[in-house]
N, C-alpha and C positions, 0 to 999 in steps of 0.2 A: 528270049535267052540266047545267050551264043555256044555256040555248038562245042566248041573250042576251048577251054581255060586258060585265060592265064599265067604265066609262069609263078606272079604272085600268090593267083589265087589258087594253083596247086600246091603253090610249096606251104602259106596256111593251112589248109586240108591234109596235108601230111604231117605237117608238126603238130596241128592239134592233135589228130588221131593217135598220135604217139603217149601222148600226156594225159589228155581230158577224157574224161567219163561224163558223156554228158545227160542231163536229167528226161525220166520216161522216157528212155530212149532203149530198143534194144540197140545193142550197138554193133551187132553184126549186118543189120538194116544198112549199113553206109557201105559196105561193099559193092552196094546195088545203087541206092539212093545216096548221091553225094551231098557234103555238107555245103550251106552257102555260105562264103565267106562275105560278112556286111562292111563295108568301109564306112557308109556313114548314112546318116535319115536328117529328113528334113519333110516337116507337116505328116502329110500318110506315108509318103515315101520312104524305103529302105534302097540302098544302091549298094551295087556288090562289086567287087574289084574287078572284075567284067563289063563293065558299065552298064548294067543291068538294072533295073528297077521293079521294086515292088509294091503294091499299096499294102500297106501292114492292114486288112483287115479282118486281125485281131486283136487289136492292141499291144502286140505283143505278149499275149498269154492278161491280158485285158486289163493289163495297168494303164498302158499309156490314154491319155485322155484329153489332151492339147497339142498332139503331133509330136516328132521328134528334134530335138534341139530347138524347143521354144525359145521365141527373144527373150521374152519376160521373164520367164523361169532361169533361163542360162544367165538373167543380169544379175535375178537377188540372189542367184548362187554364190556366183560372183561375189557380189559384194559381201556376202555373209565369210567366205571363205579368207577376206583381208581383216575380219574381226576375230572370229574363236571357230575353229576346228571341232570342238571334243570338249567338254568337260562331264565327270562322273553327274549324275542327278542326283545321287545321294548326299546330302547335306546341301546342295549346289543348287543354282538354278541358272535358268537365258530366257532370255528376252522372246527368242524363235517361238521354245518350250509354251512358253506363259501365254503369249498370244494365241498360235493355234489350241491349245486346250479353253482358252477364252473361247474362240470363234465355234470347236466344234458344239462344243457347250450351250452358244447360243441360237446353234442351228438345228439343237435335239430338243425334246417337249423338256415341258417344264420341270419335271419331275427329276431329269439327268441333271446329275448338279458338278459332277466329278470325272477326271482324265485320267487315265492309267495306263500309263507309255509303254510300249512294247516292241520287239524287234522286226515281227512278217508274222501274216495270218495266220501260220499254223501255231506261231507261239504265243498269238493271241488270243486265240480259242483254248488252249493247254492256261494259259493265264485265268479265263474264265469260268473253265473248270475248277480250278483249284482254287479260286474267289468264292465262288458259289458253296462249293463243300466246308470248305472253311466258314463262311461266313454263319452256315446252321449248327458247326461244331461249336464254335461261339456262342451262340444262343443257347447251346446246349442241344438240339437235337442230333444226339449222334450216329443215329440208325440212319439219317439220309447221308447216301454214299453213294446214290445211281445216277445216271442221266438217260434220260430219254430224248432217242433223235428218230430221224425217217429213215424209211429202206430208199435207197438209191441215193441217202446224202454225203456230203464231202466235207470235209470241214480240218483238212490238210494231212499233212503227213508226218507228222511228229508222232510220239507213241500216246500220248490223248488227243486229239484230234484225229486220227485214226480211229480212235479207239469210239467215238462215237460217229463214225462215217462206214456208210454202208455197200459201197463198190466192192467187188470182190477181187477186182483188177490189180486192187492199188492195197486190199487189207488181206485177202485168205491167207497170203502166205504166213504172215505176223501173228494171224487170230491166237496165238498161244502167249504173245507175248501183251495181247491188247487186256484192257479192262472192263469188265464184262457190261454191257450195254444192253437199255432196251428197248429194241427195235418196235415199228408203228409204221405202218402201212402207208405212202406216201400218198398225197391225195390229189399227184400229178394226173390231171386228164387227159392224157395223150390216147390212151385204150376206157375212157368213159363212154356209158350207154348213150344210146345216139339219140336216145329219146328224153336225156338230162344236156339240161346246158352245163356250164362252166360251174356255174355257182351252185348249182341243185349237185354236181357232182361231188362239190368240194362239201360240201353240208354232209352228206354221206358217209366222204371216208373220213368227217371227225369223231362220228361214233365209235370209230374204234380205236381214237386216241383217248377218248372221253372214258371208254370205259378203261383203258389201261390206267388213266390217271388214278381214276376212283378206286382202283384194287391196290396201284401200288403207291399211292401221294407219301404213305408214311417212310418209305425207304427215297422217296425222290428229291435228286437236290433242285435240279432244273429239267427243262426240257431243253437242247437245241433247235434250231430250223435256220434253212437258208428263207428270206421272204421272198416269197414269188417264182425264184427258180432255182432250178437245184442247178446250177451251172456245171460242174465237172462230172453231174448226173445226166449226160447227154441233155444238157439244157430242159431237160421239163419242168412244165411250169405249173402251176395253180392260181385259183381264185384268192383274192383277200381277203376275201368271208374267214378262211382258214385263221390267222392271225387273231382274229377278232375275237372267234369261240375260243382260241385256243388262249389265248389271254385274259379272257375271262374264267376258265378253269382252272386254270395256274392262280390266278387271283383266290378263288373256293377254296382250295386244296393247297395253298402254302406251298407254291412252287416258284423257283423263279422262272422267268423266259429270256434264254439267250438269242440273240438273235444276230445271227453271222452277216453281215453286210459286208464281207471284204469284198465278194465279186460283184456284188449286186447295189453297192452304192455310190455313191457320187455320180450319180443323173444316169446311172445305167436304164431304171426300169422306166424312167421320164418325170421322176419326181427325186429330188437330194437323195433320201435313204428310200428304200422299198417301204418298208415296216408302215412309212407314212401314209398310204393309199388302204391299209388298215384304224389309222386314226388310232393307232394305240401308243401305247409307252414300253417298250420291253425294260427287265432289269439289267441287263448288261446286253452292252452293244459293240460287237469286234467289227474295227474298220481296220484297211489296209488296201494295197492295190493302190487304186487310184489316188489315195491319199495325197502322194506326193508327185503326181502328176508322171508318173513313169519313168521318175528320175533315179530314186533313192529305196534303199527300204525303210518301209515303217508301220508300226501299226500303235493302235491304240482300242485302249476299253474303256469307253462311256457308261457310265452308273450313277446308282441313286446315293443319296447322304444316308439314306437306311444301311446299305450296302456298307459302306465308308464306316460309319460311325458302329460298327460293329466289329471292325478293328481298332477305336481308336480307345487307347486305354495305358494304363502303367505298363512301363518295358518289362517289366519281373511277370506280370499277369502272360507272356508269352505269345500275344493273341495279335502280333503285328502281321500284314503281308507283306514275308521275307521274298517275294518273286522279285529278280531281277537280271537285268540283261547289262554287259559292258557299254553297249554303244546307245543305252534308252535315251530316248528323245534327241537323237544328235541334232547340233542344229543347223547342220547344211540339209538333214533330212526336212528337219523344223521348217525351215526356208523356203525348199520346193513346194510342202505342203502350204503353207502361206502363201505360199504366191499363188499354187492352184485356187486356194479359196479365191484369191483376189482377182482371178482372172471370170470365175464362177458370179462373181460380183457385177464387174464392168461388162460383162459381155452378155449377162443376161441368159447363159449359159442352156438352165433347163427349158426358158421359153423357145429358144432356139431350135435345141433338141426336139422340141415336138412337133416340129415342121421339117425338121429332117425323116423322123420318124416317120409322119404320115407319108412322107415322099419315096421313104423304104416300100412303103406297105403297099401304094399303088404301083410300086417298080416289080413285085413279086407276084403280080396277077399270071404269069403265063407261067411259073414254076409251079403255081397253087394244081394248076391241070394236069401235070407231066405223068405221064401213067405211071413210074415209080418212085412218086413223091405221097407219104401217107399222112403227112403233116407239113404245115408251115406255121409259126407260132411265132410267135411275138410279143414282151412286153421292152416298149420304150427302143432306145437301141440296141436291144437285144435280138437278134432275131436268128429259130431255128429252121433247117428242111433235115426230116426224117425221112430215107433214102429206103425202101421198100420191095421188097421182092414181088409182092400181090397187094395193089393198091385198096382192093375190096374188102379186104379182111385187115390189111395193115399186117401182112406176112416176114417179116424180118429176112435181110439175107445173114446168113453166117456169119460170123465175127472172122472165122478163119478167112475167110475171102476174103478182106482187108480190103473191101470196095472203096473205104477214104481214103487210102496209101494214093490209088489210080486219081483221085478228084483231087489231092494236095501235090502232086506232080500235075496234071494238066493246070492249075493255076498258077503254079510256078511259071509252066513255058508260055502264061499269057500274061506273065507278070503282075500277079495278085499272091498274097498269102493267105492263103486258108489252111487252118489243121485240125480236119475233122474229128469229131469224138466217133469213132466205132462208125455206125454208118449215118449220123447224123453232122452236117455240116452249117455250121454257123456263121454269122455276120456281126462282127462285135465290133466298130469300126472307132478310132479317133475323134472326139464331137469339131474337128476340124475341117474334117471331109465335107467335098463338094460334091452337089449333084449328079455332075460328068464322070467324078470319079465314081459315088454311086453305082453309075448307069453302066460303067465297064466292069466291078464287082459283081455286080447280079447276071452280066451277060456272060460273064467269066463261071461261075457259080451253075449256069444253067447249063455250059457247056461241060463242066465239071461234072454235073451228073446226068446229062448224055454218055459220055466216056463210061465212067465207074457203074452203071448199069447195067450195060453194054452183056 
């Protein structure tokens, strides 16, 4: 990094500061901590008006997932943006629309028969809520009106999606204005007995979603879960066993199973969706994120024809799902997401990823040792380190100490981006990234929590 700024990249940093409020962000933090100004990315890299460079490895808050300013992507934009811009999807349809809800269609079990366009994960989880509850009011059961999710999950920042996420970071202040939720023990193994593996863990804490089910199944419309890791829940992860019990109880007890795939799909955990490494079918499935390869926003809800056909009836009956967004399905969004499949296609994408992956997993053998590293965790290209006060007990330091603030400044000045959650720092990288670059992330990563330990 250079020492120095810019005249450009001050005079951005002052005009923005004047304007933008910018997101999770306190914003008195920049009096200290300056903003970067990006001029532009190309594959992992970000370049800032300084001529500075950075490996994005986070994908940019874990959308991007083919690098920045892909060929491919930037042509069918392209090309899409000399046919149609915009059209409502109400009465309407495109070509973009009809295909990607084809393709996601036939990339989900068999049992997903239907697409339900939406604008960003949090208003697709809010979508699937109000799908689910509806869909039993329909039926007639009108005592279910709950949902059940896990303690430390996320599931965005809208006031339902909130409302069944359990950070205290991102919901205490709200809790008056949220919907009242019933929380279930996460059966994240980060702190499981050392005398239970993964899976004898996970077997454990479904009994106490099992028995919540059984007491309250009659008021319950679904459950949520993120699969496999709770991402914006300092990445803890669990066994796929969980899915599996948990899917089959939901099955007994007349529940649905939401299952949140926005951060955790499209080859994050090293298979398409997570959900899969479970072998089951959930009833509603919120994608977004990677969707559209890092370009556009977009989400969607994958469901069953049960699901469907329980709104589908005379307009006067009152019973249609009236959700909708201005810009659903746009199809320059449509486009990017296309292409992403298409790119997922030709390039053989997740066989790929699992040789990146194992090449992560052997790169992190000397952070697994570091006296205040109390986890390294990993599904697929996800990968956590849980940053430690007393590596023997897994001692936590302080939140106030703000040990990641110190590790996302020293990977800035070694030109990597990292942005810790609390004192755990991740590797969510581009499925573009090379080995080499790898090899400077993890060395960067290791020197990052030399520093912030310190």
């Amino acid at each position: 990094m250079s020492k120095k700024k810019s005249k450009a990249s001050r005079n951005l940093i002052d005009r923005d500061l004047k304007v933008v409020w910018h997101p999770c962000t306190q914003m008195k933090d920049h009096e200290k901590i300056p903003l970067i100004p990006i001029k532009e990315g190309k594959g992992v890299w970000l370049k800032d008006y300084d001529g500075n460079q950075y490996i994005d490895a986070i994908s940019s808050w874990w959308v991007n997932i083919f690098g920045h300013s892909n060929p491919y992507i930037n042509k069918q934009i392209i090309k899409q943006l000399g046919n149609l811009e915009h059209v409502l999807l109400a009465g309407f349809t495109h070509e973009p629309a009809v295909n990607l809800a084809e393709r996601l269609i036939k990339l989900s079990p068999q049992k997903i028969k239907k697409c339900f366009f939406t604008d960003n994960g949090s208003s697709a989880v809010d979508a699937a809520m109000k799908m689910s509850y509806h869909y039993w009011k329909n039926k007639g059961f009108k005592k279910k009106s709950k949902f059940i999710s896990l303690s430390n999950s996320y599931h965005g920042e809208t006031l339902g999606s909130l409302s069944v996420s359990n950070i205290d970071l991102y919901k205490k202040t709200y809790e008056e204005l949220m919907i009242d939720t019933i929380i279930v023990e996460s059966p994240d193994c980060y702190l499981k007995d050392e005398n239970h593996t993964d899976k004898e863990h996970t077997e454990i804490m479904f009994d106490k979603m099992l028995k919540v089910i059984e007491k309250k199944h009659k008021e319950v419309c679904a459950v949520i879960v993120e699969p496999l890791v709770q991402c914006a829940g300092y990445m803890r992860m669990y066994h796929p066993i969980y899915l599996k019990l948990l899917r089959e109880a939901c099955n007994k007890y007349h529940i649905h199973l939401i299952a949140d795939e926005i951060a955790v799909g499209f080859g994050r955990t090293g298979t398409m969706f997570a959900y899969e490494q479970s072998k089951i079918t959930p009833d509603i499935i919120c994608l977004s994120k990677g969707i559209t390869g890092g370009y556009m926003t977009l989400s969607t809800i994958l469901t069953t024809n049960d699901i469907y056909n329980a709104f589908y009836d005379e307009y006067t009956k009152l019973n249609a799902f009236l959700h909708s967004h201005s810009y659903t399905a746009n199809p320059i969004a449509c486009s990017a997401a296309n292409a992403t499949l298409d790119i997922f296609e030709k390039e053989k994408t997740i066989l790929k990823n699992k040789e990146l992956s194992n090449y992560i997993t052997k790169s992190l053998k000397n952070i697994v040792n570091h006296n205040h590293v109390g986890d390294v965790r990993q599904h697929g290209m996800i990968v956590a380190i849980e940053m430690v006060k007393d590596k023997l007990n897994k001692k936590p330091y302080s939140w106030k100490e703000r040990r990641g603030i110190k590790a996302y400044e020293y990977g800035l000045k070694n030109n990597v981006l990292i942005r810790p959650l609390g004192n755990v720092i991740y590797f969510m990288p581009p499925y573009v990234i090379k080995k080499k670059e790898i090899d400077k992330v993890i060395t960067t990563i290791e020197g990052a929590i030399d520093i912030a330990t310190k």
